[in-house]
C-alpha positions in Angstrom: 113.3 9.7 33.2 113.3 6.3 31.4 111.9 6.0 27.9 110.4 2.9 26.2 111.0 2.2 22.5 107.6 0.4 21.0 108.5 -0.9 17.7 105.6 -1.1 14.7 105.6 -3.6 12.5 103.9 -1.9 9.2 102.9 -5.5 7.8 101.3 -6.1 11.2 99.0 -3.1 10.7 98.6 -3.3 7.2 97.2 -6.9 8.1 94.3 -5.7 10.6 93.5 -3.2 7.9 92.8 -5.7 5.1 91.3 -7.8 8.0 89.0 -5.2 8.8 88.1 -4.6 5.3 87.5 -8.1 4.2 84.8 -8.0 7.8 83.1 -5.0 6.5 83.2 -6.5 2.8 81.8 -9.8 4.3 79.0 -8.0 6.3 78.0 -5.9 3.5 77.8 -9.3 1.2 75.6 -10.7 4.0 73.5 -7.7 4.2 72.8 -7.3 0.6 72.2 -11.4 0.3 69.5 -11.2 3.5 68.3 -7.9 2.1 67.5 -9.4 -1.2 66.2 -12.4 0.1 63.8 -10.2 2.7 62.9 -8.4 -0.6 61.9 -11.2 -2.5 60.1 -12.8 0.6 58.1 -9.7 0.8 57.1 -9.8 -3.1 56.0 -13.2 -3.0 54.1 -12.4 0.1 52.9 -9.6 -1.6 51.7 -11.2 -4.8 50.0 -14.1 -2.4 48.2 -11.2 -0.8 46.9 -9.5 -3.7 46.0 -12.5 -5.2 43.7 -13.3 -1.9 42.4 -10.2 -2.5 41.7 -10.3 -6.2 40.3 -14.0 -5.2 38.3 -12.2 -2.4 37.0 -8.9 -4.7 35.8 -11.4 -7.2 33.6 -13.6 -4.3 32.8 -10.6 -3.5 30.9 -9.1 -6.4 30.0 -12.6 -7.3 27.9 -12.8 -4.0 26.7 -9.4 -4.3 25.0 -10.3 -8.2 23.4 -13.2 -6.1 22.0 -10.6 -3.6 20.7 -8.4 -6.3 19.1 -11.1 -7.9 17.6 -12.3 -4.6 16.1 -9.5 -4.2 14.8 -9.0 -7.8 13.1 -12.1 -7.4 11.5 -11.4 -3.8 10.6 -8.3 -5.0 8.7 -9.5 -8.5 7.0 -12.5 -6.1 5.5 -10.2 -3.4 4.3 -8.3 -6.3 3.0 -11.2 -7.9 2.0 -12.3 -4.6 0.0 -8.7 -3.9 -1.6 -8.7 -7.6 -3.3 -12.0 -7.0 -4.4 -11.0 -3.8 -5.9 -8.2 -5.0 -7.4 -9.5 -7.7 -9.0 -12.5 -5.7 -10.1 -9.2 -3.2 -11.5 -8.1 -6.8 -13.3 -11.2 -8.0 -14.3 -11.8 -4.6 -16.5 -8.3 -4.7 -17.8 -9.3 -8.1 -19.3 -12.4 -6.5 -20.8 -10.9 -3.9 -22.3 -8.2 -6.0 -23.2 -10.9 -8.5 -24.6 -13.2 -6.1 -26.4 -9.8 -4.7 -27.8 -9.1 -8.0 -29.4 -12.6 -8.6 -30.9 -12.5 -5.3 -32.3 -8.7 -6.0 -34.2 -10.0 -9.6 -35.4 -13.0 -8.1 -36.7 -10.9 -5.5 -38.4 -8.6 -8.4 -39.5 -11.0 -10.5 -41.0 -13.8 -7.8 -44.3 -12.6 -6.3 -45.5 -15.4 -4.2 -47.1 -14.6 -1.1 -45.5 -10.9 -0.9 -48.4 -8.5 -0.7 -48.2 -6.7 -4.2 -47.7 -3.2 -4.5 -44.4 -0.6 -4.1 -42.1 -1.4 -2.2 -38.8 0.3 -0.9 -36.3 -2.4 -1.3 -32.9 -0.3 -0.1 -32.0 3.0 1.1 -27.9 4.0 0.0 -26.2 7.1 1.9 -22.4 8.7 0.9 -20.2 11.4 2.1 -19.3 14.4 -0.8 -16.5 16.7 -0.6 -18.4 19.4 0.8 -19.5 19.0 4.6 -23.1 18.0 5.6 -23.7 17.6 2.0 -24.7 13.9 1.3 -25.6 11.9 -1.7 -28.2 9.4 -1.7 -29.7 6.5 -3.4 -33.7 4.9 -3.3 -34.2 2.1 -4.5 -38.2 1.9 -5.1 -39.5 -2.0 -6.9 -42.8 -3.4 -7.9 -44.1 -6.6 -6.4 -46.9 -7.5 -8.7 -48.2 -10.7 -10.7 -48.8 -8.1 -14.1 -46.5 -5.0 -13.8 -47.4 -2.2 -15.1 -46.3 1.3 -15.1 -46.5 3.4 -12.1 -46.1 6.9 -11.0 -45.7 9.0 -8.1 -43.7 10.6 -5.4 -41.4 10.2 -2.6 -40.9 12.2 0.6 -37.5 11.6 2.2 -37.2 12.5 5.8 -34.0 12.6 8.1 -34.0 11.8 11.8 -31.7 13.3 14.0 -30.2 15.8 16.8 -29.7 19.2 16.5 -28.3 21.5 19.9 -30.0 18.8 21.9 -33.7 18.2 20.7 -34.9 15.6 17.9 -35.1 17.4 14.5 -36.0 16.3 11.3 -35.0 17.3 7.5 -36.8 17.5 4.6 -35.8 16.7 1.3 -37.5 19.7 -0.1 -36.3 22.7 -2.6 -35.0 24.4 0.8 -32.6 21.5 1.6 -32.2 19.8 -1.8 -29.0 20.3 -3.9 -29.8 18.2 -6.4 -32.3 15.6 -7.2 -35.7 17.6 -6.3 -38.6 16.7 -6.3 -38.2 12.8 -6.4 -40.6 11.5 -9.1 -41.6 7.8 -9.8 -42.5 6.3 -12.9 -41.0 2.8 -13.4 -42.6 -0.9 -14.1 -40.1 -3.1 -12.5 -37.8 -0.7 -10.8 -36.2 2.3 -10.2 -33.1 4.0 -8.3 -33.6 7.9 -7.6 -30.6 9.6 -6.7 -29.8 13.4 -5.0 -28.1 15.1 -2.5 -29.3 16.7 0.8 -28.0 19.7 2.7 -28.2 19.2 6.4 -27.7 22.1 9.0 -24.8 22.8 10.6 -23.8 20.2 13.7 -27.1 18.5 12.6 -26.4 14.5 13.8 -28.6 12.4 11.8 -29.4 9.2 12.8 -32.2 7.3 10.5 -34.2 8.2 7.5 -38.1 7.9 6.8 -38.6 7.5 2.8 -42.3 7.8 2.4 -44.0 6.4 -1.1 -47.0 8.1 -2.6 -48.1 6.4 -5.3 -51.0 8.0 -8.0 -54.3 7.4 -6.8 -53.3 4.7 -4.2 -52.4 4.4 -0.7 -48.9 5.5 0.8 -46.0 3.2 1.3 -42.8 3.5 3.3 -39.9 2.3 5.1 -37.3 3.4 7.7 -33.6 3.0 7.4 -30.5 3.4 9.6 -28.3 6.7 8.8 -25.3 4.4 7.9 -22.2 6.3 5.6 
């Protein structure tokens, strides 16, 4: 068996020692430089991001105030816009019942070539809280060149069907609730007022208001049963 003597140098080894070292030295220089450079990339980065954000937060509540006070002012102009309607809706009523009002004391006052006597100039009809209970107005004037007073009574009559036959309903202590007997004693006008009970799935459908004056001949008109 042959043998083969390998000689070591020691300097030789001792070489790629310190050779390896300086590589690992070198590689860990150039990791902590590019590590501290990534690091300082990302802070920058970072600050540029939060700064976008701040940037963006404060655009943010900026156009969210502008909203708000968007809507505050839509808000106060419909209302605005709703108040005036209503109160033309309001002043609108008042002209009609003005104008209404003129027209009834002209109607009062001018006699011309109207017959003179009592007349029944409108008939007014409401709904109460309490079923076929109704409230009702009469309005009862006097067409005449001297006015005086006058007196007397009214019979109120309502027209309608009950279980399938014509019926009618007296305004009388049976039917009144309040408001009987219906008396007259005015000189240019008058308005009664009172409230009939009418029977059970009773449908009325017109009235007959009947005027009796004192000593004198009856008047009397008809009117549509209109709530």
């Amino acid at each position: 068996m042959l043998y083969q003597v390998v000689h070591r140098k020691p300097m030789h080894i001792f070489k790629k020692v310190l050779l390896a070292i300086a590589l690992m030295a070198v590689s860990l220089a150039v990791g902590l430089v590019v590590g501290q450079w990534s690091g300082k990339e990302a802070v920058l980065q970072n600050g540029a991001l939060l700064q976008r954000l701040n940037a963006l937060e404060g655009l943010q509540q900026s156009l969210e105030r502008e909203l708000a006070a968007s809507k505050l002012a839509a808000d106060v102009q419909e209302q605005a816009a709703q108040e005036l309607q209503q109160r033309l809706t309001q002043l609108l009523g008042e002209k009609v019942e003005l104008e209404n009002a003129v027209s009834f004391y002209r109607d009062l006052m001018e006699v011309g070539a109207k017959r003179e006597g009592l007349r029944v100039a409108s008939f007014t009809v409401l709904a109460t809280n309490t079923p076929q209970i109704f409230q009702f107005s009469i309005l009862v004037t006097q067409i005449a060149e001297k006015r005086k007073y006058v007196a007397g009574d009214i019979q109120l009559k309502v027209i309608g069907i009950l279980q399938g036959g014509r019926q009618e309903v007296i305004f009388d202590a049976k039917n009144a609730v309040v408001g009987f007997p219906l008396k007259l004693r005015f000189k240019y006008f008058q308005d009664l007022v009172g409230q009939i009970r009418l029977p059970p799935d009773f449908i009325p459908e017109r009235v007959s208001i009947s005027v009796q004056q004192n000593g004198k001949k009856t008047t009397g008109a008809d009117f549509e049963w209109s709530l």
